[in-house]
N, C-alpha and C positions, 0 to 999 in steps of 0.2 A: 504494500500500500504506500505509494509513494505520498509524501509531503507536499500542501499545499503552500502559498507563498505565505498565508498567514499562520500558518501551522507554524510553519518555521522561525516566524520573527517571535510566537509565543514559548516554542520552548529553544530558544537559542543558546538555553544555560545548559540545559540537555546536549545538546547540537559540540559545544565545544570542550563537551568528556568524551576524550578519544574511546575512553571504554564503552561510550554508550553512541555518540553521533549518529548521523543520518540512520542508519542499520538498524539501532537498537532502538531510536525511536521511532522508528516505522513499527517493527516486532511489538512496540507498547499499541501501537493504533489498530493492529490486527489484534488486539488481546481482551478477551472475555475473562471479567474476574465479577463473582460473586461475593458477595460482603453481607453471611448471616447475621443478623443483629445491627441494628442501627442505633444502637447504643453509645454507652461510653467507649470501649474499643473500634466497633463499626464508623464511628464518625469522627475521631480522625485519619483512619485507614481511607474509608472513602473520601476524603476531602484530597487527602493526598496524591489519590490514584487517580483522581479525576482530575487534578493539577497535571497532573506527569503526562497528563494524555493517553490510559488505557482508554480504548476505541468503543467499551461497551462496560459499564460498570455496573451489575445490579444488587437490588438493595433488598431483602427478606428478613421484615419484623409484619407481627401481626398487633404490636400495640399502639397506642395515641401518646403524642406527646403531653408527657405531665411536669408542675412547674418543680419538682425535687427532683426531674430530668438534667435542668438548665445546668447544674453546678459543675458539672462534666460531660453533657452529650452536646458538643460544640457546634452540631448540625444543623441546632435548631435555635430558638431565638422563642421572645414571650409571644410574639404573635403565632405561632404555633400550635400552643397550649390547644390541646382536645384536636389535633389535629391525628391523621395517619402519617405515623412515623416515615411509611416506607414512601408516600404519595410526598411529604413537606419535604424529606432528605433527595427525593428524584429532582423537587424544584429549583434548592437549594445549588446539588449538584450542577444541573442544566446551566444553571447561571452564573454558578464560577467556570463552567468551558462547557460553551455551547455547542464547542467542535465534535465532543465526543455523544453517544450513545448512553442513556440511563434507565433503566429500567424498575419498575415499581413490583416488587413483591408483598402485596399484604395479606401475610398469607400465615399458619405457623404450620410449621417445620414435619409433616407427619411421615412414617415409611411408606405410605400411599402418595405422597407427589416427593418425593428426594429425587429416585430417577431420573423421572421428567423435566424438574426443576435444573438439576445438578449438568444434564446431557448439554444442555445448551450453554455451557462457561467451559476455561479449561485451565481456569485456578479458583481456589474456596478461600477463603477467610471464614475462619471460627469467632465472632465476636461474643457467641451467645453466655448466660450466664445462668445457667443450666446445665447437670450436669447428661442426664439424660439425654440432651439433644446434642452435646459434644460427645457423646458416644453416636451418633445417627450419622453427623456430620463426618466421622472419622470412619464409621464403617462403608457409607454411602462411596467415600472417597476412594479408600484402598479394592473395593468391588469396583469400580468405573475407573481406576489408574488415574485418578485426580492427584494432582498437587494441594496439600493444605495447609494451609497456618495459622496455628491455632493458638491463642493468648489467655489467659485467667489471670484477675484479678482480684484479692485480699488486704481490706485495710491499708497497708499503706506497702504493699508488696507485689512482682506478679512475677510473669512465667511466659517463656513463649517458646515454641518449637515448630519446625516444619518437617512435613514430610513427604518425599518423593518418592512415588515409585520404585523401587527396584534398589533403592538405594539407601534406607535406613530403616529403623525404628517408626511403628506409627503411633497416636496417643495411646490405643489400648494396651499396646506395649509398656510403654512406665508407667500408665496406670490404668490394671485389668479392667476392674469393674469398681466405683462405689452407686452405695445404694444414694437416689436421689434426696435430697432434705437432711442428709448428713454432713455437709457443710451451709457454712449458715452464709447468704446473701447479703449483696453491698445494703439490701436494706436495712438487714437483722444486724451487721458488722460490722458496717459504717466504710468509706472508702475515699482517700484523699482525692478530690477532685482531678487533679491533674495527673495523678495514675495512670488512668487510661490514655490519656494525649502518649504517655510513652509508648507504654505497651503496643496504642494502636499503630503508632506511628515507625516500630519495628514489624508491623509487620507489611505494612506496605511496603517499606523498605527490602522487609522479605521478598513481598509479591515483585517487585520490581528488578530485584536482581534474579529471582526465577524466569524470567519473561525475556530478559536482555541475554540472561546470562554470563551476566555479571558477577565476579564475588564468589564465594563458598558460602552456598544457605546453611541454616540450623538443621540440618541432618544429622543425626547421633548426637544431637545437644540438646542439651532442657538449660534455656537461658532466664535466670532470676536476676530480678531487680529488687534492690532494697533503697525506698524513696526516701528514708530518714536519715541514711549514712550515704546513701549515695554512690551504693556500690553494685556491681554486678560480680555475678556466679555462672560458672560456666561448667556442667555435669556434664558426663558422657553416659550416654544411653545407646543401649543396644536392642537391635530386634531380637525377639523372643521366637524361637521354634514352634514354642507350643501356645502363639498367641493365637486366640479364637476367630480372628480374622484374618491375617495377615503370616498366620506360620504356617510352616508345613504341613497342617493337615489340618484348615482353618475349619471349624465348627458353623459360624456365618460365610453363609454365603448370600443371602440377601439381606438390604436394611431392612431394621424391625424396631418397632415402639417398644422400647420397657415395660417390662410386665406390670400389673398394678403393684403398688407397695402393700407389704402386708398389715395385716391390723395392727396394732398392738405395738410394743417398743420394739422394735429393732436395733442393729446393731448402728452406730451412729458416733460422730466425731462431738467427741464432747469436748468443750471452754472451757477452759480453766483458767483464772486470775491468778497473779503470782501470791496476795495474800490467801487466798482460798487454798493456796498448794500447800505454800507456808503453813496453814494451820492442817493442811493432810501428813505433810511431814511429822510435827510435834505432836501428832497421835500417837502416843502409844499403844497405844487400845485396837487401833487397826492393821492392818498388813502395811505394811510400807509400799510406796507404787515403785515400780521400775522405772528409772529415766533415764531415757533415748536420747542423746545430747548429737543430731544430726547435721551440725557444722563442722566445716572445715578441721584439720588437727589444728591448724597454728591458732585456731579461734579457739578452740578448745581449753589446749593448753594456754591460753593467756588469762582465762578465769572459769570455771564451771561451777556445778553443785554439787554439794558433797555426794559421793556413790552412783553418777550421772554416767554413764556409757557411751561410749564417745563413736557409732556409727554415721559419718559423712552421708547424704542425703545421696550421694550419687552411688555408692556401696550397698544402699539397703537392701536395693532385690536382689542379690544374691546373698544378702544375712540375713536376711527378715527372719531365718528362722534362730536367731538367737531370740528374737523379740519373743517371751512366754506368752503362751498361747490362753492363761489364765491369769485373772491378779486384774490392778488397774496399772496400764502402761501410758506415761505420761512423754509425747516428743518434746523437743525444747531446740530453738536454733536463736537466732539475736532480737529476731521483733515477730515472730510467728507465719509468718510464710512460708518458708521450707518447712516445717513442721508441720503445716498445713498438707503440703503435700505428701510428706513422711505420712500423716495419719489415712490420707486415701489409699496410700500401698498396703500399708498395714491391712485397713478394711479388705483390701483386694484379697488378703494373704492367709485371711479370716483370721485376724487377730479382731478379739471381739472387744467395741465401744475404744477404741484410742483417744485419747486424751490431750487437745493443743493447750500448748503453754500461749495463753490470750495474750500478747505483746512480748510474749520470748524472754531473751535473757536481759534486755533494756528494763523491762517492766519490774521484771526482778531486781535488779539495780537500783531503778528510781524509788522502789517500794516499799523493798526487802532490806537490801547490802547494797549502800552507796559504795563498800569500800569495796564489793566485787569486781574488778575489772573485766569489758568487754568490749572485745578487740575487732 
């Protein structure tokens, strides 16, 4: 698809990266990208994408914009409010670059339209914040050889990883299965507004270097952001043999809706405040909990809690099985994000109700022991 005259004077910044010029941004103008979620991820992913000049950008939420949206879904604006996410984000789209193609999804997400929906793009973004439908999204993709990129986000923490065909790990991989309502939402959990601006905004960057062929994507990486300290984490992840979709003797072969949740308590990713832990410790009256201390060694060793086990978050699926399979097992990392995700392997791994340290080893600090160092 060759370049118009005005095409060219809009992305002329494009135009003079040797790695990307004429070539690669022709490749972005023939390129179909789907962006689930028009959310806080979804909307700076699409904002981006549709700057860059992907040639078809489409948009798949089925809710209305509400005003405790604004703090973080940058898509939208107050005259939105009660509006369809996915119809205000295609307007919005449209008129930061009217050169590309936007399409409106208002739809939500079932294994009765993925196919259909998914046949027509030939790259996915994950924005959703469910965990259910990031399992649909991930299996929909590895059955139809999609490319995905998939982001989560927690309080003031996230995560992002892609996966290509043929060539890595996909999400059900680092994490099998949790059951749905076991980690609590940015609304139960609260989420630093400009969180997602990152997260989403790596994964356009993703999408973008997959399209061009630019760069080395997050393939065999699980990339963590910690927005307090300011730092990233870089895990290595491998595909699994015996993953249900994607191993060698995949179990799924078509996408499928989550079964309904069963009655009653289930197994579930339980909060835990650093004083609440504090007074679980000085029980003597109870079992003492086992703690997962899932950072880094040099974080480790620079401060931890007393009798805390020091498995790295990128190590766990293949130790999970030190993790007791009975008792209360508490993870812990510096402000509760990798713990987060520590506790959905866990669930995967049927260690039953995992226990997050609610703000990590900070909270313990600021709480607990100011003199604890954490590093």
């Amino acid at each position: 698809m060759a370049l118009t005259s005005s095409e060219r004077d809009r992305y002329q910044r494009h135009l003079a990266l040797t790695e990307i010029g004429a070539a690669g941004q022709e490749k972005l103008k023939a390129a179909r990208v789907l962006v689930v979620g028009a959310g806080g991820l979804g909307s700076p992913a699409a904002l981006y994408l549709a700057a860059a000049g992907c040639g078809t950008v489409g948009l798949v939420d089925c809710d209305r914009v509400e005003l405790s949206n604004l703090q973080r879904q940058v898509l939208f604006d107050s005259s939105g409010i009660a509006r369809s996410k996915a119809e205000a984000g295609r307007e919005r789209l449209a008129s930061l670059n009217p050169e590309i193609r936007v399409l409106a999804h208002a739809l939500e997400l079932k294994a009765a339209n993925v196919r259909a929906l998914f046949r027509d793009y030939d790259l996915v973004l994950d924005g959703t914040d469910r965990l259910s439908t990031r399992y649909l999204i991930n299996d929909a993709c590895v059955i139809l050889g999609l490319p995905l990129v998939s982001a989560a986000i927690h309080r003031f923490e996230g995560q992002v990883m892609t996966y290509v065909p043929g060539r890595g790990p996909c999400y059900r991989c680092v994490f099998p299965q949790a059951p749905e309502g076991g980690v609590a939402n940015c609304a139960q959990a609260g989420v630093l507004g400009v969180l997602p601006g990152v997260l989403g905004t790596l994964q356009a960057t993703e999408a973008i270097k997959l399209i061009t062929g630019v760069g080395e994507p997050l393939t065999g990486r699980l990339l963590t952001y910690d927005a307090l300290e300011m730092r990233f984490h870089e895990f290595r992840v491998a595909r699994r043999p015996e993953c249900a979709v994607c191993g060698d003797a995949p179990t799924i072969s078509e996408p499928r809706d989550p079964a309904a949740p069963p009655t009653g308590t289930g197994p579930a990713v339980r909060r835990l405040t650093a004083a609440a832990l504090h007074e679980l410790l000085r029980d003597a009256g109870s079992p003492a909990p086992r703690l997962i201390d899932v950072r880094e060694p040099y974080e480790y060793q620079a401060g931890h809690l007393a009798g805390a086990i020091n498995i790295p978050l990128g190590e766990l699926p293949g130790r999970v099985a030190e993790v007791a399979p009975a008792g209360t097992t508490v993870f812990i990392c510096r402000s509760g994000g990798r713990s987060l995700a520590a506790c959905q392997m866990a669930l995967a791994a049927g260690v039953p109700g995992p226990v997050n340290l609610e703000g990590g080893m900070l909270a313990w600090s600021a709480e607990i022991d100011p003199a604890l160092p954490v590093a």
